[in-house]
C-alpha positions in Angstrom: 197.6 30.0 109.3 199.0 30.9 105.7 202.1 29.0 104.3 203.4 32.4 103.6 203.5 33.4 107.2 206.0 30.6 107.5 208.0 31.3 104.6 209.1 35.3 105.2 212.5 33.6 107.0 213.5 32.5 103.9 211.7 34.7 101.0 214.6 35.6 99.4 216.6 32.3 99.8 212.9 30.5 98.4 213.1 32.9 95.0 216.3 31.9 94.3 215.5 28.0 95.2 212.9 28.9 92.0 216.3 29.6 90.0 218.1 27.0 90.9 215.3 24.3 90.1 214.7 25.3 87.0 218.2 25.5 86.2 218.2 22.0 87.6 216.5 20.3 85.0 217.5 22.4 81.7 217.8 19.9 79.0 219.8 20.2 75.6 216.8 18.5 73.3 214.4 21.2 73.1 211.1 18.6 73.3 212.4 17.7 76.8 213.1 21.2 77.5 209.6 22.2 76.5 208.5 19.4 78.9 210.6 20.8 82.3 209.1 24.6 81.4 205.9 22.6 81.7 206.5 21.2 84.8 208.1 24.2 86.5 204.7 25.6 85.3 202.7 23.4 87.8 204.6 24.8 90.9 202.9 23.7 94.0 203.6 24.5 97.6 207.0 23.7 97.5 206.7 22.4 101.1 209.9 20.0 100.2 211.8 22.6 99.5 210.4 24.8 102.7 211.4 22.5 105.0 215.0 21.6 103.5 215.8 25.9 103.5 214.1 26.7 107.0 215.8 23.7 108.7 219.3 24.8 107.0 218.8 28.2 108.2 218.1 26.6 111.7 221.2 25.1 111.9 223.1 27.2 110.0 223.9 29.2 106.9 222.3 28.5 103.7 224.7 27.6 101.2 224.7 26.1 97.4 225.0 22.9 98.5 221.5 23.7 100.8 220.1 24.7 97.1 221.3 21.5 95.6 219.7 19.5 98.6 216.0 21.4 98.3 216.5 21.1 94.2 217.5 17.2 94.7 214.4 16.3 97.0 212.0 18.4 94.8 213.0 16.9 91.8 212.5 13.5 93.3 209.3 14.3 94.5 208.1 15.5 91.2 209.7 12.6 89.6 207.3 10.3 91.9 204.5 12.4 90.9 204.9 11.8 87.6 204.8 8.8 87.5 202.0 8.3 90.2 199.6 9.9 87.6 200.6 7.3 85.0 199.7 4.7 87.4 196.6 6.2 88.7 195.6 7.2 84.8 195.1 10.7 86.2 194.3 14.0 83.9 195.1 16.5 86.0 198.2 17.8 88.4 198.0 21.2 90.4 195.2 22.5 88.2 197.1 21.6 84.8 196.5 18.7 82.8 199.2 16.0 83.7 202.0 15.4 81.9 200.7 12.2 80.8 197.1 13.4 79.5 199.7 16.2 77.5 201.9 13.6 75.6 200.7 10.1 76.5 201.9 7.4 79.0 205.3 7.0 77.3 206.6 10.2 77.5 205.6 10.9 81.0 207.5 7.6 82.2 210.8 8.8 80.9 209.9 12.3 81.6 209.8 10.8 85.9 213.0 8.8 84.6 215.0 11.4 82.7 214.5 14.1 86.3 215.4 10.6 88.7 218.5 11.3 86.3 219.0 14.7 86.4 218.6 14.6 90.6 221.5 12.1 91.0 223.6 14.0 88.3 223.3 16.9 90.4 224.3 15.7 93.6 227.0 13.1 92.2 228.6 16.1 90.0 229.0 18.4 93.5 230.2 15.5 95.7 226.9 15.6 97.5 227.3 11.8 98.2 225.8 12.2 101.7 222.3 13.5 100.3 222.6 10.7 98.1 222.8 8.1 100.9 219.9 9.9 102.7 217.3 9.7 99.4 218.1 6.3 98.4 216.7 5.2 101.7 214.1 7.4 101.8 213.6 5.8 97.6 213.6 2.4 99.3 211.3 3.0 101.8 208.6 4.7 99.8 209.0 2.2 97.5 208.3 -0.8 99.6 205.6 0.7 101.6 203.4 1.8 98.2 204.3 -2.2 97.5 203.2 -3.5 101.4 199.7 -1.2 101.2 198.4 -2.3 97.5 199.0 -5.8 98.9 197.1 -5.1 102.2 194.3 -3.1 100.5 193.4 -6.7 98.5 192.3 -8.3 101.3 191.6 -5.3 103.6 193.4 -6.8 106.9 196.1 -3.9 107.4 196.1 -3.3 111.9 197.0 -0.2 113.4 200.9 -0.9 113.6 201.2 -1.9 109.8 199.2 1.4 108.5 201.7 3.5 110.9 204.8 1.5 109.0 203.3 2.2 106.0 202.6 5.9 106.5 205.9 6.4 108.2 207.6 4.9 105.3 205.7 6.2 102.2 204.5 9.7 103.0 207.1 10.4 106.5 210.6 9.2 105.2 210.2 12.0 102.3 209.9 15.1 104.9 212.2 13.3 107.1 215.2 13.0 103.8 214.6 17.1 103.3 214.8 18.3 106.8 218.4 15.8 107.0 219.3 17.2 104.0 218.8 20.2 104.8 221.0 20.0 108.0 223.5 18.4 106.4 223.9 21.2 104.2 225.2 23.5 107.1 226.7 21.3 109.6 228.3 17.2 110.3 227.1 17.2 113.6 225.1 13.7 113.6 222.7 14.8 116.7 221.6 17.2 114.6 221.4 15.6 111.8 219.2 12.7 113.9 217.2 15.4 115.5 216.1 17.2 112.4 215.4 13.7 110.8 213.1 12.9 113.4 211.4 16.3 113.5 210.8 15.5 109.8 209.3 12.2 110.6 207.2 13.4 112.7 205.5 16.4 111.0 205.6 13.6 108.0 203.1 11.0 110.7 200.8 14.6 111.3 200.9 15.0 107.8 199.8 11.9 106.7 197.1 11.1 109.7 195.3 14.6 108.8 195.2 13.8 105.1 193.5 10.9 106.2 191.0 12.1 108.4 190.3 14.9 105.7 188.2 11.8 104.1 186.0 11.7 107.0 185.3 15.0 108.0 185.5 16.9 104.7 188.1 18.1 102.0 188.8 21.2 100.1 191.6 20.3 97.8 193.0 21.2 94.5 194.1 18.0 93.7 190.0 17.1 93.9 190.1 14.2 96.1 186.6 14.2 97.4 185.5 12.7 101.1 185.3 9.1 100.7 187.8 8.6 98.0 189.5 6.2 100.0 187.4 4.0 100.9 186.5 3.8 97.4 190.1 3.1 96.7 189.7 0.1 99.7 192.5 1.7 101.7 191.9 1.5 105.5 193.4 4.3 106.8 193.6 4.8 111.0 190.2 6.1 111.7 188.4 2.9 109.9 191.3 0.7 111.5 190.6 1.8 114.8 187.0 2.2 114.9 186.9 -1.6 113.1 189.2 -3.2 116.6 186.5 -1.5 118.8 183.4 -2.3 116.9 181.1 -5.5 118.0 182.9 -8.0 115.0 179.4 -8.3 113.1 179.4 -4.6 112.2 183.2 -4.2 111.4 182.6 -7.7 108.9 179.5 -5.8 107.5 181.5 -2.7 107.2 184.3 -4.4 105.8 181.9 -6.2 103.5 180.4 -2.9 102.5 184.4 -1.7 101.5 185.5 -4.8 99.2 182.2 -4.8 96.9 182.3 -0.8 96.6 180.3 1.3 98.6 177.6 3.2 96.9 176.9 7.5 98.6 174.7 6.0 101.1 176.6 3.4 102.2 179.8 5.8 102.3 177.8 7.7 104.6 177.3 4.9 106.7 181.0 4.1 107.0 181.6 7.6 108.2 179.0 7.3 110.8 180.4 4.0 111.7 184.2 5.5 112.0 182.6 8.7 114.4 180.4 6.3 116.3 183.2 3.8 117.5 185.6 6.6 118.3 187.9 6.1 115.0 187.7 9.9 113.8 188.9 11.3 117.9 191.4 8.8 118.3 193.3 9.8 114.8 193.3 13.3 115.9 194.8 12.3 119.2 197.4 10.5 117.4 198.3 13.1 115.4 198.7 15.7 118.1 200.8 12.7 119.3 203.4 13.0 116.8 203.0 17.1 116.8 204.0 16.5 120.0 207.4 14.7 119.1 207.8 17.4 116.3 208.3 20.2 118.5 210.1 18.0 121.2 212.9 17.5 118.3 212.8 21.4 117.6 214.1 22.0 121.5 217.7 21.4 121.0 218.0 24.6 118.6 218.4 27.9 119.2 215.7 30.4 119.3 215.7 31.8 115.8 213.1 32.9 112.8 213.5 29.9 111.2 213.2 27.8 114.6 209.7 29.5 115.2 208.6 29.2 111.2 209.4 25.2 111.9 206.7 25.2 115.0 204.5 27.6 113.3 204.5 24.8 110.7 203.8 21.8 113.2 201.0 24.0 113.7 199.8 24.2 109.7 200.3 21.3 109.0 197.9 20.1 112.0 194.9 22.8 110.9 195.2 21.9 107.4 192.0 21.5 105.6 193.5 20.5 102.0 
């Protein structure tokens, strides 16, 4: 399935999303300017910004305040992404060199800081004061959960229910703030609004859990994160978690062993093998047909529509993705 199939709801209403973006984060000092072309340059998926139009035209009537919502979240979300490649010391972003390989470690900080800015300004100058409310928790959460799982991956004793808090905080809370957003654009009604956050939630859990298990059976992704990665990185993710509780404890200690002094290509092989052997890799998929499960259970209370059937055809993407 192509993300394009899912997108022809809302083709037109995306293009001018494009506008509205850019216009978004115009500056008046020309070097900063030069910066945001840059950046609007790097376009990726825009699934953000997917999500926040095709749930707005579930519930509704897209509106300017839906373009302010999907311009707000993407903004935050390249923000982050900024500043995640500072962090990580990383040279590349969507094929391009990163912003912070361009013009150094400085500028890219206050780039992410200067669009954090420019979000808030946008909502705060409209009245949007209810997006507001829904991103800053959505801020907190990531924040705190990127906190809870560089502490856990020191000493490599994260369980099954702290990696799902983790994943539901720091990569589900996002998806869950656009597709609120994006209801809240178009209608008050709080069952909806709590539906639509939990449909986003959801898709966020599948998301996450099949970006995970990409490490063990194979990725093909422009962002080059090879197979393995994070192991490298000493992050247990589900399938190592759960294949770890089942193992005989010798071999998950080894295993573990193997993970905190760096595993060398042989030894990475070995881990795989160890995560299909002791059922790791078949019980993440099951959990993550779990929560596409709850996805579409949230989708129920709409009516049939395009944009209702684009939402389950992307359950069904985001479940088959290979990158």
């Amino acid at each position: 399935m192509k993300l394009h199939d899912i997108t022809q709801p809302i083709e037109q209403e995306l293009a001018a999303f494009d506008e509205h973006f850019g216009s978004a984060m115009k500056s008046k000092v020309a070097f900063v300017d030069l910066i945001t072309r840059y950046i609007v340059r790097q376009k990726g998926k825009r699934i953000r910004p997917i999500l926040v139009l095709l749930v707005a035209k579930a519930c509704g009537d897209i509106n300017e305040s839906t373009y302010r919502g999907a311009s707000l979240v993407e903004i935050l979300h390249t923000a982050t992404l900024i500043h995640d490649d500072v962090v990580d010391d990383a040279d590349t972003r969507r094929g391009l060199a990163s912003i912070n390989a361009v013009w150094k470690n400085k500028i890219a900080v206050l780039m992410g800081d200067y669009l954090l800015a420019k979000g808030l300004l946008l909502s705060l100058n409209n009245d949007d004061f209810l997006f507001l409310k829904i991103l800053s928790d959505a801020v907190r959460r990531m924040s705190e959960a990127e906190i809870l799982q560089i502490a856990k991956s020191r000493h490599l004793n994260i369980d099954e229910k702290t990696y799902l808090m983790i994943i539901s905080d720091k990569t589900a809370s996002l998806l869950s703030t656009c597709c609120q957003i994006g209801a809240a654009s178009v209608t008050r009604d709080p069952e909806t609004l709590r539906r639509m956050g939990d449909f986003g939630e959801n898709v966020g859990m599948v998301f996450q859990i099949r970006d995970d298990l990409l490490d063990y059976v194979g990725r093909k992704s422009i962002t080059g994160k090879p197979a393995g990665l994070d192991m490298k990185e000493k992050k247990l993710t589900l399938p190592l978690i759960h294949a770890i509780s089942q193992a005989p404890r010798s071999h998950s200690k080894k295993i573990l062993s193997i993970i905190r002094n760096g595993p060398s290509r042989k030894e990475l092989n070995s881990i795989l093998e160890f995560a299909r052997e002791f059922g790791g890799i078949d019980y993440a998929t099951r959990k993550a047909e779990h929560y596409s499960a709850l996805a579409h259970e949230a989708l129920r209370a709409l009516p049939p529509s395009p944009s209702r059937e684009a939402l389950e055809r992307f359950v069904g993407f985001v479940m088959e993705r290979s990158k």
